[in-house]
C-alpha positions in Angstrom: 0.0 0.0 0.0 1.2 3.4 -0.8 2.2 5.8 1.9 -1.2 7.6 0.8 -3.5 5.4 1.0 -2.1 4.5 4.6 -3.1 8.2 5.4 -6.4 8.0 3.5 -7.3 4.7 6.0 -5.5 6.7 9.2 -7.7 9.5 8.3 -11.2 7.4 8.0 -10.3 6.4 11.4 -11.3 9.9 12.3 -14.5 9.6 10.9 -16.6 7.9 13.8 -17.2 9.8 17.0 -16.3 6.5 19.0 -12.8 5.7 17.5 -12.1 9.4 18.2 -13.3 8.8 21.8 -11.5 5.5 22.1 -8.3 6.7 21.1 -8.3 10.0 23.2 -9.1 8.0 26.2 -6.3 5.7 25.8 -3.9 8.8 25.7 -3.7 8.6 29.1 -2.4 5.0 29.2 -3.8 1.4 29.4 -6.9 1.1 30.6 -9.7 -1.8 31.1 -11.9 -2.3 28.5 -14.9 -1.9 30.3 -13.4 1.7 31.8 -12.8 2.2 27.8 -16.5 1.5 27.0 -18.0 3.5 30.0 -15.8 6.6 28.8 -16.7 6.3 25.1 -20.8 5.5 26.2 -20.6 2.2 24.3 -22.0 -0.7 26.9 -19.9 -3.3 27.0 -21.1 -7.0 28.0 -18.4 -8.8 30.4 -20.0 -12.3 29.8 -19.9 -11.8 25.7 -16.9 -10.0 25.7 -18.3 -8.0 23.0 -20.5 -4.6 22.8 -24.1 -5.0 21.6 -24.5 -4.8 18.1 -26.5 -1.5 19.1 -23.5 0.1 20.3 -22.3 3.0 18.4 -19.2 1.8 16.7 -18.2 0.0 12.9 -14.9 -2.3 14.0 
């Protein structure tokens, strides 16, 4: 891949509110995933280990 379509896909990451929120809270170092979900707003479910498929994210 060229070095500008490595921007164009570091770039898209921008594009949802949650990534954005998800990368500015991990700024501040590791963190659990379930403190990651509750500062982002996305519910996360222990038992599944997954976020509901209503959660506000694409990955």
């Amino acid at each position: 891949m060229s070095q500008t379509h490595h921007r164009v896909d570091l770039f898209a990451l921008y594009t949802d509110p949650t990534r954005v929120r998800v990368v500015w809270a991990l700024t501040a170092g590791e963190r659990q995933v379930n403190e990651i979900a509750e500062t982002v707003g996305a519910p996360y479910r222990p038992s599944r280990g997954t976020w509901p498929s209503s959660a506000p994210h694409t990955w």
